[in-house]
C-alpha positions in Angstrom: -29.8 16.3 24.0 -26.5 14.6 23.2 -24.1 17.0 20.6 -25.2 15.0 17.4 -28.5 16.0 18.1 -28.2 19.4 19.5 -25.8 20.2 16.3 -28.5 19.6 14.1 -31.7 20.6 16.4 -30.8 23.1 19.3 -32.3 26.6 19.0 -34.1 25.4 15.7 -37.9 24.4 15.2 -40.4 24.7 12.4 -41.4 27.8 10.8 -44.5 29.4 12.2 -45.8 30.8 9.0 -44.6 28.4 6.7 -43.6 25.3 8.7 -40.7 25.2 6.9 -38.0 22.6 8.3 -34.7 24.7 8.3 -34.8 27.8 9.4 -35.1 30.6 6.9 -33.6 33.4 6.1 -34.9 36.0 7.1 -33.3 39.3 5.1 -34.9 42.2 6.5 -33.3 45.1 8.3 -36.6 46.3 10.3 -39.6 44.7 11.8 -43.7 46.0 12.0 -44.6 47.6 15.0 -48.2 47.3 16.4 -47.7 50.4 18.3 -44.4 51.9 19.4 -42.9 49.4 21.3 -45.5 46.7 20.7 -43.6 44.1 18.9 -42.6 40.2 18.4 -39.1 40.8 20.0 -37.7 42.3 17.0 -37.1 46.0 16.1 -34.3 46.3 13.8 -31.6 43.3 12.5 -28.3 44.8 14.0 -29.7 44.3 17.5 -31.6 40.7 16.4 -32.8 38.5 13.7 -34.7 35.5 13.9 -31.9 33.7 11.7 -29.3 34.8 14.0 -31.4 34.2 17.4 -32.0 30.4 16.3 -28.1 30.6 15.2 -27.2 31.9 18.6 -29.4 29.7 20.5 -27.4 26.6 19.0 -24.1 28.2 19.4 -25.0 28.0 23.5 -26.5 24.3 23.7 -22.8 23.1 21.9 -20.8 25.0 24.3 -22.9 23.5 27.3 -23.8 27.5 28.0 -26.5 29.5 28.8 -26.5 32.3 26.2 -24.8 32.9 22.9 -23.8 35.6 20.8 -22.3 35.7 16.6 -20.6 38.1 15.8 -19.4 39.2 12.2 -15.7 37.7 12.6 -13.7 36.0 15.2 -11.7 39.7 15.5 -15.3 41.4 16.4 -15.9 38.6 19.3 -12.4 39.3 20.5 -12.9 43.4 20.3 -16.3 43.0 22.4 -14.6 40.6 24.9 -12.0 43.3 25.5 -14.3 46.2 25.4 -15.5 44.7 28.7 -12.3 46.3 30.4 -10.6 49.4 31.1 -7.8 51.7 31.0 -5.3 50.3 33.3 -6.6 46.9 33.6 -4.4 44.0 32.9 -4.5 40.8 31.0 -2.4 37.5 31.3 -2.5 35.5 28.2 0.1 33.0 26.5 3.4 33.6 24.3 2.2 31.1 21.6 -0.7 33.3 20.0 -2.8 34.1 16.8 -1.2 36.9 15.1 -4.4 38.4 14.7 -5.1 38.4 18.5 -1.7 39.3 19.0 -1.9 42.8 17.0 -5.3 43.7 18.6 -4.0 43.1 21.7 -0.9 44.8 21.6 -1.8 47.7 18.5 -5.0 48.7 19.2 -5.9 47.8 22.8 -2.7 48.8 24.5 -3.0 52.1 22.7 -6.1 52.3 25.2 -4.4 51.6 28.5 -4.4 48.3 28.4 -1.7 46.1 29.7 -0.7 42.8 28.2 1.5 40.0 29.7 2.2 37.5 27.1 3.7 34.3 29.3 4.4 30.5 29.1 1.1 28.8 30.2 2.1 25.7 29.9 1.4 25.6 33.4 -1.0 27.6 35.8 1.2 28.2 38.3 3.0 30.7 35.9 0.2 32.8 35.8 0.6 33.7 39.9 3.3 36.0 39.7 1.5 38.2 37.2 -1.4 38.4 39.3 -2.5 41.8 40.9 -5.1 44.0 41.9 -5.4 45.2 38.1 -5.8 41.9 36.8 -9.2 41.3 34.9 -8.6 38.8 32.7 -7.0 35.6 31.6 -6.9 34.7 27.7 -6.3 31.5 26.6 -6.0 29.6 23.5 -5.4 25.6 24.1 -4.2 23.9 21.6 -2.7 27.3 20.7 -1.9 28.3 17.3 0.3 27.1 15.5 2.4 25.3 18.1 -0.5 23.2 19.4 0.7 24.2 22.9 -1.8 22.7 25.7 -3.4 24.6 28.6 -4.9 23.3 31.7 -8.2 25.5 31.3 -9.3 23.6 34.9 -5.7 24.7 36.3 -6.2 28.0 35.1 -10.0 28.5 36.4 -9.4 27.6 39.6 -6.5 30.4 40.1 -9.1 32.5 38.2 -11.8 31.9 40.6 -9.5 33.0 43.9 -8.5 35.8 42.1 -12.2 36.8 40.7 -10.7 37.5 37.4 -12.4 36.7 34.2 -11.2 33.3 32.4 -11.8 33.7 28.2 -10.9 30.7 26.2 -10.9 30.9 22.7 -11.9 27.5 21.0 -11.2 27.7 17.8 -9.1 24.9 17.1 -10.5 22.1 19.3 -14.4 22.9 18.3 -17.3 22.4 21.0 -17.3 18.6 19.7 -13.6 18.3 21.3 -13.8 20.5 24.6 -15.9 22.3 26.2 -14.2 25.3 28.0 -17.2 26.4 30.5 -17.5 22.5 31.9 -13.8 23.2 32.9 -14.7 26.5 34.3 -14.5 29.4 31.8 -16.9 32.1 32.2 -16.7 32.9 28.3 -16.0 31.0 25.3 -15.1 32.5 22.0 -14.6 30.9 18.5 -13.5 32.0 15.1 -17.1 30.1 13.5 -15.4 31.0 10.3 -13.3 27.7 10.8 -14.7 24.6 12.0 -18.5 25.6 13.3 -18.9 26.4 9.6 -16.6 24.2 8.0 -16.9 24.9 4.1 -14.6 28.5 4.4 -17.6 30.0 2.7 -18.2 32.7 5.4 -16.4 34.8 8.0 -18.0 35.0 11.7 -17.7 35.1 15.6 -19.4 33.3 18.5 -19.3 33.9 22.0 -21.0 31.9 24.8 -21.4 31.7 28.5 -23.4 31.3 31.3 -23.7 34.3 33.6 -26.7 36.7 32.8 -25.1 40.3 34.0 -21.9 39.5 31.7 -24.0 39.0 28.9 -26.0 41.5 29.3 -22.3 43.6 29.2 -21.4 41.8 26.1 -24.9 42.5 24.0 -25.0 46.2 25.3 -21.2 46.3 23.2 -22.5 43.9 20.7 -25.9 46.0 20.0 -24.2 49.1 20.4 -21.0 48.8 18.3 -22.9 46.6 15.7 -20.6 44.1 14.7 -23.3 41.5 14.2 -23.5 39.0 11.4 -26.3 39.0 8.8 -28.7 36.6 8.1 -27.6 34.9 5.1 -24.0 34.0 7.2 -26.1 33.3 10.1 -27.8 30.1 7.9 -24.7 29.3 6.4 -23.1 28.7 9.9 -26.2 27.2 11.0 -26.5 24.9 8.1 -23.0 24.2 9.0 -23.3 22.8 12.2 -25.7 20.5 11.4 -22.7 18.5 10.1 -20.1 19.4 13.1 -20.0 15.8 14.8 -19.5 14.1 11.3 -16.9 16.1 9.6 -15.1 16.5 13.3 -14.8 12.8 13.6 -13.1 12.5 9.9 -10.7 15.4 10.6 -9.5 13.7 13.8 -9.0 10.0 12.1 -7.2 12.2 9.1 -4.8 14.1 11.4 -4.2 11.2 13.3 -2.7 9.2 10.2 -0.9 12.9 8.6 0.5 13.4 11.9 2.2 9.8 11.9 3.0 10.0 8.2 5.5 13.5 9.2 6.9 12.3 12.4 8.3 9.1 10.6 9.2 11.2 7.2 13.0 11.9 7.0 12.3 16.0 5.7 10.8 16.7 8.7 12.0 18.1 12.3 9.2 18.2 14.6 6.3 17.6 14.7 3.3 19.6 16.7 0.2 17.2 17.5 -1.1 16.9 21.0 -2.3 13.1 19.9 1.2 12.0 20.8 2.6 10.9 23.6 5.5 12.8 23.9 3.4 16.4 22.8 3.8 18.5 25.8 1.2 18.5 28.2 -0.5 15.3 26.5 -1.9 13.8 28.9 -3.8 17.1 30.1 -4.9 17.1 26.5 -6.2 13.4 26.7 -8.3 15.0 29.3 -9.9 18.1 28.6 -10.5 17.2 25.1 -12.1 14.0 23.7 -9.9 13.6 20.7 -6.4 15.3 19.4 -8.2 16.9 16.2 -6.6 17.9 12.8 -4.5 20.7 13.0 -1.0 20.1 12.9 2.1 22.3 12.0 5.5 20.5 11.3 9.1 21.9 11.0 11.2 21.1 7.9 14.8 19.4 8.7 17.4 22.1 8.0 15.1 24.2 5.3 15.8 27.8 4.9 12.7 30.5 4.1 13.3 29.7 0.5 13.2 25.8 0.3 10.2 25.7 2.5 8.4 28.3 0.4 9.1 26.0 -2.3 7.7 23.2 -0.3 4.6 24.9 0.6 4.3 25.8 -3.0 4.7 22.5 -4.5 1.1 20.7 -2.5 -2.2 20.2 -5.0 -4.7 18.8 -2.8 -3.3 21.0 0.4 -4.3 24.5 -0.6 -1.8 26.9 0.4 -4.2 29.4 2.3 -5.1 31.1 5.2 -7.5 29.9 7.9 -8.4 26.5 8.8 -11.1 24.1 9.7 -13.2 23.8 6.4 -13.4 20.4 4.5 -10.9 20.9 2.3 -7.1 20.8 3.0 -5.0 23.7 4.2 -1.0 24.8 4.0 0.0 27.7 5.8 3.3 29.7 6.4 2.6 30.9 9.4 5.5 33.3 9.9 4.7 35.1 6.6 0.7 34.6 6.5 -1.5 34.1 10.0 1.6 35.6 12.1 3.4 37.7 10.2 2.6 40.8 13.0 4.4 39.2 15.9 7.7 40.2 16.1 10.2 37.8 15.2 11.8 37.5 17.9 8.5 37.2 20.4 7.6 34.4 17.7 10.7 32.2 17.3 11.1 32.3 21.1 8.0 30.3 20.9 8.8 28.1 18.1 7.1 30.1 15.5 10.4 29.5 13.1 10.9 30.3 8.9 10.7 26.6 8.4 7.2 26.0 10.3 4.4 24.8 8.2 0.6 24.5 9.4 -1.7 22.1 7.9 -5.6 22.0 8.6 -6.2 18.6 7.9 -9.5 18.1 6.0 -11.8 15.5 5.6 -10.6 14.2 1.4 -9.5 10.9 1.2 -6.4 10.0 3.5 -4.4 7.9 0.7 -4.8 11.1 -1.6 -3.4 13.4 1.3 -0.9 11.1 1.8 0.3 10.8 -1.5 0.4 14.6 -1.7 2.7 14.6 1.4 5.1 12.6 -0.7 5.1 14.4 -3.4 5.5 17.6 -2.1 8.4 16.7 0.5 10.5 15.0 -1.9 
């Protein structure tokens, strides 16, 4: 099946009992036994649900992957990714982060004898003087938030590959309709579904997917065991979601395409951070891994202190100023006070992560109305 029609069909068919088209919910904790043991798969809801098992089955046919997992929030997918290591392994993963990875990583994690090395990725090659014996895993974001940085996830597999260390992409930003990590060589994708394989910011979850059996087996023993698994009612939400992926995707592309010209050429504004342009670092390694440039964007102001770009961020009616991304409606954020507010200051402006940096998830309203609000607001 091609996406359009796995978004809407994949890991989904009629009801048995009821022949009910979508798939229901189905809010129950425990399942009948037979006999001890004797049972249709299920035994109790943290381990599986049929909601979350036709959820999970979609999650892998969009990804191009074998297996799936949901988890109850992008942070949970994350935690069980890194509960496949161990005290005195090491990790390579880039200076331009989510703050919320970024604390985990370095506040809870590290506490356990982890080791972290946050680097430039703009190219692989950087990653081979960080490369030992300890080395276990490679984290990548690409684009990377908020600075839309770009990483060469087939670069970066095949030093991962001679090295037999794990390669994690998370793929939040770009969505399974604009990349697909494992055709480039990932073992394991994550996503925040809360954002874009959701899309109406109406519920919080996680996703992981890949293709080799023994690591998922790994990654459902620390999924079943620590229970950080979603319920059914957010497992329909999500699925009823996706069902409208390709569509709302394809409007957020064409609306950051035309925001993302309207603030290069706007006299208020700096730069600009869109991998759609030519001149975007690592653009034309963009133009290939991914099938279009999306809409997420984040913009400097010209000269603004903190204070006038608060006041610009608070001045936008149709951009919400909010955290999180990828819903249908459209989003302002602060980054250095809201989503990153953890990192360090100095780890974040060395990255570009600066007072006068504004994010924007670009949603799919009408494009003169956005427009308009631009104007207004930067005036």
């Amino acid at each position: 099946m091609r996406f359009a029609t796995k978004a809407i069909h994949a890991g989904q068919e009629p009801d048995p009992s009821t022949g009910a088209v979508m798939t229901p919910i189905y809010q129950t904790s425990t399942y009948w036994q037979k006999s001890p043991g004797e049972h249709k798969g299920f035994e109790y809801s943290r381990g599986t649900n049929p909601t979350r098992k036709a959820l999970e089955e979609c999650l892998a046919a969009l990804e191009n992957a074998t297996f799936g997992l949901a988890f109850s929030s992008g942070m949970a997918a994350t935690d069980a990714i890194m509960k496949l290591l161990k005290p005195g392994d090491e990790v390579i993963t880039g200076s331009d982060l989510y703050g919320g990875s970024y604390r985990m990583f370095t506040r809870i994690f590290a506490a356990y004898g982890i080791n972290f090395h946050f680097i430039d990725l703009s190219s692989p090659e950087n990653i081979v003087p960080y490369l030992n014996t300890k080395t276990k895993l490679i984290w990548l974001e690409t684009p990377t938030n908020p600075t839309m940085q770009i990483v060469d996830i087939a670069g970066v597999s095949k030093i991962a590959k001679a090295h037999n260390v794990l390669l994690t992409v998370d793929n939040t930003f770009a969505s399974p309709y604009l990349q697909n990590p494992i055709d480039l060589g990932a073992d394991i994708v994550m996503h925040s579904a809360t954002k874009y394989l959701g899309g109406h910011s109406d519920v919080v979850m996680g996703a992981v997917m890949l293709n080799d059996e023994d690591l998922y087996k790994k990654l459902w023993f620390i999924y079943n065991a620590c229970g950080a698994t979603p319920g059914p009612m957010d497992s329909f939400l999500v699925l009823r979601g996706i069902k409208t992926l390709h569509l709302r995707m394809k409007a957020h592309c064409e609306n950051g395409e035309k925001v993302a010209s309207f603030l290069k050429a706007h006299f208020r504004v700096d730069k600009v951070y869109w991998p759609g342009f030519n001149d975007h670092p690592n653009h034309l390694v963009a133009k290939k891994q991914m099938r279009d440039f999306g809409g997420m964007i984040s913009f400097t102001l010209k000269g603004a202190a903190l204070k006038e770009t608060f006041e610009t961020a608070s001045k936008f009616k149709v951009f919400t100023l909010a955290e999180s991304l990828g819903g249908v409606e459209s989003l302002i954020n602060h980054p250095v006070s809201m989503t990153h507010a953890s990192i360090p200051k100095e780890a974040r402006e060395a990255v570009g992560v600066v007072d006068n940096l504004l994010r924007l998830s670009v949603g799919v309203e009408d494009i003169e109305d956005l427009l308009e609000d631009l104007e207004q607001a930067l005036r």
